[in-house]
N, C-alpha and C positions, 0 to 999 in steps of 0.2 A: 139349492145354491151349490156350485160346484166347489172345492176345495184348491188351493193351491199348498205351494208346498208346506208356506208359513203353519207353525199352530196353531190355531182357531181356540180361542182362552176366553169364555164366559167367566167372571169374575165377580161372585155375591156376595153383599154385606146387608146384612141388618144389625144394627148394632147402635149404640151411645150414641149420644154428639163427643165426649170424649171418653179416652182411654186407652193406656195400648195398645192393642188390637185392633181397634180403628184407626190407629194412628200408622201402624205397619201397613193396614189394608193397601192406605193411600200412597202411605211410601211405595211399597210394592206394585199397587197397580201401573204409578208412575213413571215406576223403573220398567214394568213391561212394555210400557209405549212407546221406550224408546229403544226394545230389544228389535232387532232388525228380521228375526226370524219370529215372531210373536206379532198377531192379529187378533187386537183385545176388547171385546164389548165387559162394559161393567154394568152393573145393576145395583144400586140401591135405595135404602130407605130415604124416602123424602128429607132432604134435609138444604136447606137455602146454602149455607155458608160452606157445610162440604163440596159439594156444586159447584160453588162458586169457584174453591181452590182445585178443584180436578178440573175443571171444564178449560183452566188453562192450558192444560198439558194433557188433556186425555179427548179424542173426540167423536167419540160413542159413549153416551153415558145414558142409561132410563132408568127413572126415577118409578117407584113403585109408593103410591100413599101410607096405607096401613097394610102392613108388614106381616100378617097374623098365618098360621099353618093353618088354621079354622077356614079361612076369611077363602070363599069358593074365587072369587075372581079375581086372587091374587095367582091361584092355582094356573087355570085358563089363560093369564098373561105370560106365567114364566113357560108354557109350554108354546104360548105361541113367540117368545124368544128364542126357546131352543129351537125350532125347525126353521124360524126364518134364519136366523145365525148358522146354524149346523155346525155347534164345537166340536173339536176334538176333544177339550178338555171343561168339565164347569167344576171350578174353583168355589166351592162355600164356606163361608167364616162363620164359625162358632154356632150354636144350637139352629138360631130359628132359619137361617138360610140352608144349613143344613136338612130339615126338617119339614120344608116345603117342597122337597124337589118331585119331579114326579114319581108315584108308584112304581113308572117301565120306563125303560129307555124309547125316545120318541125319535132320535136318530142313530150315529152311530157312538154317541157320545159316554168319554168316561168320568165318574162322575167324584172327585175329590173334597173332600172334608177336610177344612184344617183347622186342626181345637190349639186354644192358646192357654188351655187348662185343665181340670180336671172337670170334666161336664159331663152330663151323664149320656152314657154312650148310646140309647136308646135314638138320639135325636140323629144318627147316623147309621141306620140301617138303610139307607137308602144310597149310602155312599159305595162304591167301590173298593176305594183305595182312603186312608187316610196321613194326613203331614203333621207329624207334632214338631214343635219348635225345642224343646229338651229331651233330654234321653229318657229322662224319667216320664215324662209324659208315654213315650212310646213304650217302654217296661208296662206303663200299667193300662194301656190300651188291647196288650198284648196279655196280663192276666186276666183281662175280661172277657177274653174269645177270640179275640182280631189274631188271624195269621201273620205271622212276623213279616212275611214276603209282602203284605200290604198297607205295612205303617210306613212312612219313610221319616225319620228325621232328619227337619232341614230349618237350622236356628235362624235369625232374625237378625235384619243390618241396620245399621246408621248410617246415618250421613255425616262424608266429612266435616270439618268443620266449617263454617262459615265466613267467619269474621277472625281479627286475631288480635286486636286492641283490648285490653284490660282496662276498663274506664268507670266501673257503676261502683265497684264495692273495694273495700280493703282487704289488705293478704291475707286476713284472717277471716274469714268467712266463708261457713258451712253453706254448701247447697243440698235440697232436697225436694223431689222434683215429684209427683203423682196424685193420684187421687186423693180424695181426702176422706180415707174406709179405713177401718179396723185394719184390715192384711196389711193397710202400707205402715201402724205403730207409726206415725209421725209425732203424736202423741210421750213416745219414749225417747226421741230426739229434743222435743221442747222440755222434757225434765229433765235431759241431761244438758242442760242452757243454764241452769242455777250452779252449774258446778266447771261451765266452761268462763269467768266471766269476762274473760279477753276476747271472745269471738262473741261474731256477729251469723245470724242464720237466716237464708231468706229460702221460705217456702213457696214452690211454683202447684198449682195444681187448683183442683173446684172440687166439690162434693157433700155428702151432709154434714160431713163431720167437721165444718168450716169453722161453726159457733162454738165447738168443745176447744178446740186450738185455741179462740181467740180469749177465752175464758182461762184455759191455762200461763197461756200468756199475759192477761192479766194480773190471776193471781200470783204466779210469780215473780211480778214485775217487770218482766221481759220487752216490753213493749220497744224500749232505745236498743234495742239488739236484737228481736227477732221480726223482721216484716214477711205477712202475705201478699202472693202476686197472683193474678189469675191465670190461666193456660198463655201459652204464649207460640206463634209458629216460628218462632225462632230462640232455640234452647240455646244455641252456640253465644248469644250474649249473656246468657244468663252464665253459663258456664264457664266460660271464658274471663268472667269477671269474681269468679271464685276460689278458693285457696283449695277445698276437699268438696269431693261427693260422695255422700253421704245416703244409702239405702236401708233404713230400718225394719226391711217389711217382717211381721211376725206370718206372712202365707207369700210367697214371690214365686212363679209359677216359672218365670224368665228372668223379669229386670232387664228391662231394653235400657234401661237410664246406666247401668254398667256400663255398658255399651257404649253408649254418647259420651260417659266421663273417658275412656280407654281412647277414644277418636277424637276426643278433643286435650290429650296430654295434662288430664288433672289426677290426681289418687285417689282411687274410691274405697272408702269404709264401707261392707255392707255386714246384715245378721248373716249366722251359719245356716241361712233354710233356703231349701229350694234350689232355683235357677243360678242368682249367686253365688252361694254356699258351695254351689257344685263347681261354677267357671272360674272363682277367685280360688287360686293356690297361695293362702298366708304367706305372706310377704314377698313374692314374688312378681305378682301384677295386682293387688290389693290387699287390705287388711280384711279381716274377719272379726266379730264380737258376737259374745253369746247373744240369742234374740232375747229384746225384753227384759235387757242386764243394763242399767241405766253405770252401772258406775263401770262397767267393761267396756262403754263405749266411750265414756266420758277417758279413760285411759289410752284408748286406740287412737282417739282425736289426737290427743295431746303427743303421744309415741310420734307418731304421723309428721307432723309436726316439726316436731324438735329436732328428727332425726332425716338430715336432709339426703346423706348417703341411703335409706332407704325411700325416703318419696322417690326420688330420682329413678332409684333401679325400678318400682314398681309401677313409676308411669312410662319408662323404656319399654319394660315386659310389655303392661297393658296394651299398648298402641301397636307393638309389634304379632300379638294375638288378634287387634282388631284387624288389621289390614291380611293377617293369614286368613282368619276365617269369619269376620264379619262384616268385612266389604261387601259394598254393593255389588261391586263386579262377583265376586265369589258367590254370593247366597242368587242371585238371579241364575248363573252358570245351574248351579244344582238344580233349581226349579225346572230350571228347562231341559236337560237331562233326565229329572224325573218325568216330565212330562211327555218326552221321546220317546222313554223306555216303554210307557204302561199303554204308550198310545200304538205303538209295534206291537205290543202284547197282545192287544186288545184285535187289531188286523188279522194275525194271527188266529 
């Protein structure tokens, strides 16, 4: 197939039915559909309902059954993608799409890994170039062997907001938005609920840990002031109708939910680790509390709060950070940039 000038961008996911990362994939593939110099085939794991919400806006999509690096005929399909496609660029998200690609290059294609974590780097040796979404991700990609010249850090956007009527909940009400795993501690948010008892908390998200919540919540009585919600594609009502956001992760790699709280002009509480830890400057565009300090959060809530000369300044800052460098315009721009540069290199 002959090239034109456009980028030719295979884009693979195996991955959840939820979870951030899959949640960016789609955003991101999205946004490439409508990049006017980007020509995007994606590829993912069978999944009915993802399908469904890409195929409105995206229209090249194949779908792959079982997903396995073992599995031989998964192999023979993605190689007979890449030569009927002939990318410039194959985009793979996180281990097993990574980890299937082929052993050699079967055109002229360069081939990108992009980890949303700490994973282990083995399932990308097959990759080129790699994209970590934090700094730190690229720091520790780069003590594990990777030449600096081939990490590129390129963080992760939201979308504006949506709606702008405040209508579900009262001005007091905590949001907290993720999986429901160990890393997200949503668990130290519902024990810090016995000690807020003017506010109300509504958690959004799905996962094993659904029945230890709702068990805490029982024992603590919490049930008239804290409700669960399940995934939802539209956070901006949820957000929008809440006083604080609220990140407790004891592991947060990113926190794309920072993110959404800064884009949609609410204040966000997160722990000091990680993704957050590192993009909130106390008191400036967010609060900080130690992780897994139930009475330092239950004080930050409240400071937050009370103190409307700092909400104010921190959700200015915040928003004013999201539109420098977490717009969508901005993080596509870099993608594509990156993708110019390595694809020149590669010419070369």
């Amino acid at each position: 197939m002959a090239k034109n000038s456009k980028l030719r961008v295979l884009n693979i996911l195996s991955g959840s039915k939820f979870g951030g990362a899959e949640l960016f994939f789609e955003r991101l593939a999205i946004a490439f559909e409508k990049t006017k110099n980007i020509d995007q085939k994606i590829v993912v794991k069978k999944d009915e309902k993802r399908v469904n919400r890409l195929k409105e806006k995206i229209k090249d999509i194949n779908q792959i059954s079982l997903f396995k690096s073992y599995n031989f005929f998964i192999s023979l399909e993605l190689k007979k993608i890449i030569i009927d496609f002939n990318p410039d660029i194959v985009l793979t998200w996180m281990n097993r799409a990574s980890n299937i690609l082929p052993t050699s290059k079967l055109m002229n294609e360069v081939t990108v890994g992009r980890l949303g974590g700490y994973y282990k780097i083995k399932n990308y040796a097959k990759c080129d170039y790699l994209i970590t979404n934090t700094l730190d991700l690229k720091e520790y990609v780069i003590s594990l062997g990777w030449d600096p010249k081939n990490v590129e850090f390129i963080p992760n956007f939201v979308s504006e907001n949506r709606i702008k009527q405040k209508n579900l909940f009262d001005n007091k009400t905590l949001l907290c938005m993720g999986r429901f795993h160990e890393n997200k501690s949503i668990d130290t948010l519902i024990r810090a609920m016995t000690f807020l008892s003017s506010y109300s908390l509504v958690i959004v998200g799905s996962g094993p840990l659904k029945e230890l919540y709702e068990s805490l919540i029982n024992k603590f009585n919490l049930r008239d002031r804290v409700k669960i919600f399940g995934w939802s594609e539209n956070i901006s009502e949820f957000i929008n109708s809440s006083s604080i956001l609220v990140c407790p992760s004891r592991h947060e790699p990113f926190g794309n939910v920072v993110i959404d709280g800064w884009a949609h002009k609410i204040p966000v509480v997160v722990s000091n680790v990680g993704g957050p830890g590192k993009i909130i400057n106390h008191k400036r565009n967010g609060i900080k509390f130690e992780k897994e300090n139930v009475f330092d959060l239950v004080s930050k809530i409240k400071e937050i709060s009370t103190d409307s000369k700092l909400k104010n300044s921190v959700v200015k800052n915040g928003y004013e950070d999201f539109k420098k460098n977490y717009s969508e315009r901005v993080v596509v721009e870099k993608y594509v940039n990156f993708f110019e540069r390595i694809k020149k290199k590669c010419v070369e």
